[in-house]
C-alpha positions as CSV (number, residue, x, y, z in Angstrom):
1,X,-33.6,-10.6,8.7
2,X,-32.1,-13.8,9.6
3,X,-31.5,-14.9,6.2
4,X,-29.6,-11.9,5.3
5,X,-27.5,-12.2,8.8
6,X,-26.5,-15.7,7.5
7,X,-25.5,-14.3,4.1
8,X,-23.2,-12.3,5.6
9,X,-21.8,-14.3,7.5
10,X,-20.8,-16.7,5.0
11,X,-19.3,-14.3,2.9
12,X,-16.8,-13.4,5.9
13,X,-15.9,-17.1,6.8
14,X,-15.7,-18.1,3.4
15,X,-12.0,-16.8,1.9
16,X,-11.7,-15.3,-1.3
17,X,-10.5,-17.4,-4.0
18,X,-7.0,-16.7,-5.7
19,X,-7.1,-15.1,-8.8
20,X,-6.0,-17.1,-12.0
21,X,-3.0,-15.1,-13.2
22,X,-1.6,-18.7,-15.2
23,X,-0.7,-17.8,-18.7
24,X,1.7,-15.2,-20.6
25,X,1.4,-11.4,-19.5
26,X,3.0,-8.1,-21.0
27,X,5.3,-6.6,-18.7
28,X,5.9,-3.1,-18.4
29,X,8.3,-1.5,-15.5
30,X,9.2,1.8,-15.1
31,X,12.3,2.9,-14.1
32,X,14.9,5.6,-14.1
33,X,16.4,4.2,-17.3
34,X,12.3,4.5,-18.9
35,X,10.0,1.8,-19.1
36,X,10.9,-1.7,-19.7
37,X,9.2,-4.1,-21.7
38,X,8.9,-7.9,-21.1
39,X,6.8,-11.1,-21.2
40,X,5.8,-12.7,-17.8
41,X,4.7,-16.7,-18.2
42,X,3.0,-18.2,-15.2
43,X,1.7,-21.9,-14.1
44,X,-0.2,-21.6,-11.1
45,X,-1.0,-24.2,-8.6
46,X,-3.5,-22.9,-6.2
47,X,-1.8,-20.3,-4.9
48,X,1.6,-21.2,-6.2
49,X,2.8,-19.3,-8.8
50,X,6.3,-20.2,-11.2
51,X,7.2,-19.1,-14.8
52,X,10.0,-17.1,-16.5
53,X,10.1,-13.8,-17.1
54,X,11.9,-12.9,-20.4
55,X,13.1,-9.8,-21.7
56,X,16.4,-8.2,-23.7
57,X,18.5,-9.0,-20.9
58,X,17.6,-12.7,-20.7
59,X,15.1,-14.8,-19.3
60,X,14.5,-15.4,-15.7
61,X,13.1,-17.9,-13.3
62,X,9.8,-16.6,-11.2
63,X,8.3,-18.1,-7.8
64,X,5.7,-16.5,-6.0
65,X,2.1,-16.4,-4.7
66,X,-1.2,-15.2,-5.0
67,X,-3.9,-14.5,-2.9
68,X,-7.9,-13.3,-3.7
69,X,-6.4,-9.9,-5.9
70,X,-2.9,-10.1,-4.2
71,X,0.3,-11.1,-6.3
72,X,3.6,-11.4,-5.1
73,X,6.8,-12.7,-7.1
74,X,10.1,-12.7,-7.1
75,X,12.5,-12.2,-10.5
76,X,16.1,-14.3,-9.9
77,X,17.9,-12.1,-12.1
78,X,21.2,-13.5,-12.9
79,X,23.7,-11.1,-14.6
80,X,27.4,-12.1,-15.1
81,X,28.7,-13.4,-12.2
82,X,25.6,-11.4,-10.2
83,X,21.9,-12.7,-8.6
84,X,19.8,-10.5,-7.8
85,X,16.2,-11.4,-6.4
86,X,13.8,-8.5,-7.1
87,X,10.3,-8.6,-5.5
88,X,7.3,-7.6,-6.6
89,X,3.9,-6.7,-5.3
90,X,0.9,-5.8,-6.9
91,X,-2.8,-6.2,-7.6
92,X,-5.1,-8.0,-9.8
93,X,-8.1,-6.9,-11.7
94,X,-9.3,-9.0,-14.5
95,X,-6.9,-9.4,-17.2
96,X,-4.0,-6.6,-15.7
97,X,-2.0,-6.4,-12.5
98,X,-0.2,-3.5,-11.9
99,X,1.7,-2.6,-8.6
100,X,5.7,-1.8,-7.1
101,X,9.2,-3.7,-7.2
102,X,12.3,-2.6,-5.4
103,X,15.7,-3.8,-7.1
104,X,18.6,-3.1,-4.6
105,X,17.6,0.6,-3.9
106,X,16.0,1.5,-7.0
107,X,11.9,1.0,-6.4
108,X,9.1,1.8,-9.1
109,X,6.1,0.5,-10.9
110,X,5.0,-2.0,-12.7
111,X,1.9,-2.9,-14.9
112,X,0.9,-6.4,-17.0
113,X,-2.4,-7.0,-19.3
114,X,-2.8,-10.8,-20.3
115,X,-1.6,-11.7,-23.5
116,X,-4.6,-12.3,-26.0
């Protein structure tokens, strides 16, 4: 009984480990437009996460985080003479994240699987 305690124990006080999301993803968002394709490259760092994300409009710089399943990143979208910073939240399971953006008032979903 007091074995099992302790093994509980140490799974609360121990935190979960960031998930490895490093490497080149296929992007899909959906928006009013349809869905969007892309490529999303990541280096992580812990729980640092930069890269690009490329697609027909261009490619753009990427800076987030990630935390046990938890991703977060922001696109700097530069258009013209415009920036845009678009965040985006989401989950990780395995080799796909999917989860939501909001671009200026425009919000919607998004899903990646790891490029093989």
């Amino acid at each position: 009984m007091i074995r099992r305690s302790l093994s509980w124990m140490i799974l609360l006080v121990v935190p979960a480990c960031a998930a490895d999301v490093s490497g080149a993803w296929n992007f899909k968002v959906a928006s009013p437009e349809g869905v969007h394709t892309a490529k999303l490259t990541v280096t992580q760092d812990g729980e640092k996460l930069t890269g690009a994300f490329s697609s027909q409009r261009g490619e753009h710089k990427v800076e987030g985080t990630v935390q046990g399943d938890r991703v977060e990143f922001t696109v700097r979208y530069t258009g013209g003479d415009q920036t845009m910073l678009i965040p985006f939240r989401g989950v990780v399971e395995g080799d796909k994240m999917s989860g939501e953006y909001k671009a200026e008032e425009t919000t919607g979903k998004w899903t990646a699987e790891k490029a093989k």
